[in-house]
N, C-alpha and C positions, 0 to 999 in steps of 0.2 A: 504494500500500500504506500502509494508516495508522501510525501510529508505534506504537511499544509502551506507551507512555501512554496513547493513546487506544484503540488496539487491548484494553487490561486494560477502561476505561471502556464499553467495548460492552455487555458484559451489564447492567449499572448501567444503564445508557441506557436498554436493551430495558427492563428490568423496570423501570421506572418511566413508563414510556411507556404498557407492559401493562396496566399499573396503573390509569393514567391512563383511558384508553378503558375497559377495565372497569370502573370509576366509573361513567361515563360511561352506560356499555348499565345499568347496573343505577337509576340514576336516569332515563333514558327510553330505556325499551327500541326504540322506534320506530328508535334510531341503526342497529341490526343489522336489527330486522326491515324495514325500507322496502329497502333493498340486498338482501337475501334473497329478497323480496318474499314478504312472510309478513305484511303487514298487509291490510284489510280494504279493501271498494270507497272505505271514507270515509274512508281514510288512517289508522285506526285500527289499535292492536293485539290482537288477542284475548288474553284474560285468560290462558290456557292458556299462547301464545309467549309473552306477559311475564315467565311463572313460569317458564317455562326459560330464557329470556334470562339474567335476574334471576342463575340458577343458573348458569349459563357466567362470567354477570359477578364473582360470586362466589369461583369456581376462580380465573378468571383475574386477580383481582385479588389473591389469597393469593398463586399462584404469581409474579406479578410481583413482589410486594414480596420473595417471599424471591429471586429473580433479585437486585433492587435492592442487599438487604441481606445476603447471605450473606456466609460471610469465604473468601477465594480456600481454593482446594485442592481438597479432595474434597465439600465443602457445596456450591458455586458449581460444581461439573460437575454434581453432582446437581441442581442447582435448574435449571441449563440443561438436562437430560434432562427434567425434568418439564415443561418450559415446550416441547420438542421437542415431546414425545410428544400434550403436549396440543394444540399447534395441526397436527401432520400427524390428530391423529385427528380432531380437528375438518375438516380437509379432506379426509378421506375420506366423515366422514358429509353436507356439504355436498354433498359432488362426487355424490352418490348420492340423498339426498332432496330439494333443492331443487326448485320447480316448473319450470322450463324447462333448456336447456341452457346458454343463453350464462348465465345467472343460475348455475349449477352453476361454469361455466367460472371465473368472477369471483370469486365468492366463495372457493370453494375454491381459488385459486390466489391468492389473497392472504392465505388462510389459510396453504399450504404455502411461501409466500415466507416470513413473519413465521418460518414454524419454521425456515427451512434458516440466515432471517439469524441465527436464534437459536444456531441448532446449530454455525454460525461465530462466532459472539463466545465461544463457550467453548473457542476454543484457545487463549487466554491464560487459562485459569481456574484454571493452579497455583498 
């Protein structure tokens, strides 16, 4: 069990990590689509998924930073609910449109990991 120092440093963590990787997909989107398997025979990504990507990357790097930066209490459960809500939705619409199964399995179950670990770092979030 982590200590209560580091147990508060959780969501901090998450949301700068979030952060991080949403950076990340939004300057090459390839990060997300090759795992997805949403790129093209030439390991390319279509103009189409980059603009969404791009737009995932966006959300999730707004939502990370306010995770990062909120002040504990009622800002910091809210920022860990948005940061929930947004990675199990994201793993429902993987779990659903992705093109194969185990590619569905994967993705989306490391989407709905990232949220549940999320949804646990906000029980020190008073």
């Amino acid at each position: 069990m982590p200590s209560t120092s580091a147990a508060r440093a959780l969501p901090r963590v998450l949301g700068v990590s979030t952060a991080a990787y949403s950076t990340a997909i939004i300057i090459s989107p390839r990060l997300l689509a090759k795992p997805c398997k949403l790129t093209r025979a030439d390991d390319g990504v279509p103009a189409e998924v980059a603009t969404v990507i791009r737009a995932v990357g966006v959300r999730d790097a707004a939502s990370g930073l306010l995770l990062a930066l909120a002040p504990r209490g009622a800002a910091l459960r809210g920022a860990v609910g948005v940061r929930v809500l947004s990675d199990l939705g994201d793993a429902a619409v993987f779990g659903f449109a992705l093109p194969d199964r185990a590619t569905k399995i994967k993705v989306a179950g490391v989407a709905a990991a990232w949220g549940m670990l999320c949804a646990y770092s906000g029980r020190h979030s008073r």
